[in-house]
Structure formats: C-alpha cells, structure tokens
N, C-alpha and C positions, 0 to 999 in steps of 0.2 A: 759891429759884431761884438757881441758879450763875451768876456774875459774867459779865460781858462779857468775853473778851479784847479785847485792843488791837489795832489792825492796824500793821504795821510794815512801811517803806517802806525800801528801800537809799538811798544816797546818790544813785545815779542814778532816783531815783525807781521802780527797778525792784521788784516785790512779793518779802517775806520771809514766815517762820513769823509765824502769832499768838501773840503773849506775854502773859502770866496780866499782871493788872494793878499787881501789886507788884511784876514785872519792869520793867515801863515806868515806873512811878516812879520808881524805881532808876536807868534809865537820864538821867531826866531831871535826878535828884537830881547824879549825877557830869558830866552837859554833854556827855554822848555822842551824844542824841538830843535833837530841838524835836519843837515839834509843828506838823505840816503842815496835821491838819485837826481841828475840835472836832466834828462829828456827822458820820458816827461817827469816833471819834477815833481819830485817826491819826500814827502819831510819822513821822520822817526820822535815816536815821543821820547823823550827820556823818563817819563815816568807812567809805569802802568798802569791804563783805566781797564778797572773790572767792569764786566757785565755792559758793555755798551749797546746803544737803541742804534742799529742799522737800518737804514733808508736801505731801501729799493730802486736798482739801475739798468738799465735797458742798454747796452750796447748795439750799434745800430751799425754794418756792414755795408759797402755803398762799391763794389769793385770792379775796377776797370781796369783795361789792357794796358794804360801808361800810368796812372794813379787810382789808389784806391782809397775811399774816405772814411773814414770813423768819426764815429758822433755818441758821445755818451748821454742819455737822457733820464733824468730824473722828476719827476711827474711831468709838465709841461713843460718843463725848462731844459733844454740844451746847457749842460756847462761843461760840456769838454767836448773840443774838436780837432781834427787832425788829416791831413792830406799826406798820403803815404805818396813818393815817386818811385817806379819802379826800375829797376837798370835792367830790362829786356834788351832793347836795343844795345847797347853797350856789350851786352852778352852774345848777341847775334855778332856784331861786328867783329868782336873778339873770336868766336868761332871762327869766323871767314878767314880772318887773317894765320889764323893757325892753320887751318887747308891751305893757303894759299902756300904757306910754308913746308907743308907735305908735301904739296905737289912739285913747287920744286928741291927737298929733299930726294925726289925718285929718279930726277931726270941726272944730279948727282951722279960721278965715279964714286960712291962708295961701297964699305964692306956692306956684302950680301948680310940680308935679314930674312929672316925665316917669315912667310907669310902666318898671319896671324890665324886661330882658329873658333875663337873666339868672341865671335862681332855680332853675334845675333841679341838683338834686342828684349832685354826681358820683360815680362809680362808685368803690366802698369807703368809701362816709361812714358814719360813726360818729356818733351823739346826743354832744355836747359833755362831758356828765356820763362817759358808757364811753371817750371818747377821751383823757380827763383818767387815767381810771382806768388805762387800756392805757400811756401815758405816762410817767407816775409809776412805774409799778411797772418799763419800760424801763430807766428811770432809776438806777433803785436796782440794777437787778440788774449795769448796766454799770459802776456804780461798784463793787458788791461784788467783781468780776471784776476791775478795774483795781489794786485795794489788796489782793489775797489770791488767790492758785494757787490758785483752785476749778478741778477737773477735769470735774465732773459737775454739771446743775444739775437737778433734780426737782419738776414743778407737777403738784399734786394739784390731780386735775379730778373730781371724784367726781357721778355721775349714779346716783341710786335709780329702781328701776321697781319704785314699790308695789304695783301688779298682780301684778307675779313676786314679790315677798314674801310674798304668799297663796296666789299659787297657782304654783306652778313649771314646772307644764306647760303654759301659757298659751301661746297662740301666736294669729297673723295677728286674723281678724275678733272673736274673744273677746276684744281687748283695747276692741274699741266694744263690747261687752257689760256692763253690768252686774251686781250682785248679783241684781237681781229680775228678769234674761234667762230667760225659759220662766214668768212669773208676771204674771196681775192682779194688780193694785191689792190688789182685794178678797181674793183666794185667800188671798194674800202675809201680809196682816193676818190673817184667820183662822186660819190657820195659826199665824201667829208667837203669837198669845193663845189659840191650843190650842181655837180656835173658842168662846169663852166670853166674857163680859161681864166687861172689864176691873174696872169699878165693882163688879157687884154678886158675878160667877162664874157668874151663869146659866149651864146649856146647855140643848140641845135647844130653844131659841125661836129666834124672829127677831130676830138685830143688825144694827143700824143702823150705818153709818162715819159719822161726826159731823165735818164741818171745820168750820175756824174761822167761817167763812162761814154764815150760817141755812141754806145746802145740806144737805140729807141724802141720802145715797145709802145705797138697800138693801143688804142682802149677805145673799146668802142661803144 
C-alpha cells in the first residue's frame, strides 16, 4: 500500500501541494516547517511562498454503517487514505443502558415528577447512532478541504436491485412478484423433482408433500 502524503500548510495557514513523506522530514530536519497537526499530519511553513501552482485533488467518499473510507486522489495516484470507525454501536448500547436506568428509576419510591410535555420529535431527527455517523464523516471532510485544494469531492452511494440482476425486463407490479408468481405450492414442487419421489425415484404413483409438521398434503 503507498504511503500517506503529508498535508502542507503556508505560513498563513493557507493550503499547499501534498508532499511524499521524505520531503516533510526534510523539511523538518532543516527547521523550515513544524508541525501544525499529528492526525492527520500536518506541517506549517515558517516561511511564506507567494503565488503558489496548486495541483488538483479529488476527495473520494466510500460510507458505511460501521466505517467510512476516504481516499484522496491526485491524477492517477492515490496518496492519502483513511478508514473512519464509527461508534454507532457504542451509542446504541449506551442508549439502552440509560433506558434500562429509567426504567427502573420509575418503579422507584421517589419524589413525584411532573410528566414531561415535551417529547415530540422534531422535524429532521436522526437516530443518535446515523447522526453521529452523518457528523463525523462532516467533519473529516471539512478538514480534508481546509488542509489541501480538493476541487471535486465523490460519494459512492451504490444501491443493487437484485430483481433487475435476474431479470432485466422487470418492471412495475413484477417486482411484488415472486419466483413461484403463476405456481402452487404443489405444481412448483412437482415440477422442480420432475414429478418423482425424491427418496426412492418413483413415478407414475401418488406423492405425498411431507412438512416438518405430522401434516401431509396430497399432490396429485
């Protein structure tokens, strides 16, 4: 996997190119740059460059329910990457355990509390866990903006319709349809075992559909 670049800050804290990471040693080795920030890390010139040629960078957005990824790219090249973990779960479990705490708060002898009147939900609420998630990933992206001339930023939103991967002509009420839409139970089965007795291969008798159940149902 290719190295991180560095992000590099002007002396006015205004954003520069990323430099390969044996450049920003360098710079720190001769006392030309500090470091403004360690995750992700980040130098500061000490001395002001006028008029600087900014490259062009693509921030690329990749977000899911437990981790979310970022990937900065500069023409072909990947040189920053980054695996966000998100603390949903941590946050759900911490919910519960606060309910659980309410709940037996109520069963409690204590002083009367005015019930609340209050609780209605306002308009655009988000679950604690997706508004954490929504947050965090805000966050990152405005810092990634703040330390490096990204022009472009790109979130893969990817949605599958397994329906239209089998069948491509699929349309309107066929998608409440089923594989077994136009079939019994019974037909379905016989059919599928070529009308013969799984067990033995019998044909031309009478089978039985066996569930798990002492149920038997004919098929004739």
């Amino acid at each position: 996997m290719p190295t991180n670049y560095v992000f590099l800050l002007n002396s006015d804290k205004s954003f520069l190119n990323m430099i390969h990471p044996a450049r920003a040693r360098e710079l720190q080795k001769l006392g030309k740059a500090a470091v403004y920030r360690t995750y992700p890390y980040v130098l500061i010139l000490k001395k002001y460059i006028e008029n600087p040629v900014l490259k062009s960078y693509i921030l690329k957005i990749d977000p899911g329910s437990k981790f979310t990824g970022f990937a900065i790219q500069e023409g072909k090249n990947i040189v920053f990457r980054m695996e966000l973990e998100h603390r949903g779960e941590m946050i759900k479990s911490s919910l519960q355990k606060r309910a659980g705490f309410r709940r037996g708060r109520r069963s409690r002898n204590l002083r009367y509390r005015k019930s609340r009147f209050n609780r209605t939900k306002q308009s655009g609420w988000l679950p604690p866990s997706l508004n954490h998630r929504v947050l965090t990933t805000l966050t990152w992206l405005k810092r990634f903006i703040r330390y490096c001339p990204i022009i472009t930023v790109e979130i893969e939103q990817v949605k599958f319709d397994s329906q239209k991967l089998v069948n491509n002509d699929i349309s309107r009420i066929e998608y409440q349809q089923g594989t077994l839409a136009g079939y019994e139970v019974r037909e379905y089965l016989l059919e599928k075992y070529k009308r013969q007795c799984i067990y033995c291969g019998a044909k031309n008798t009478r089978l039985e559909i066996v569930l798990k159940n002492p149920l038997k149902i004919p098929a004739y």
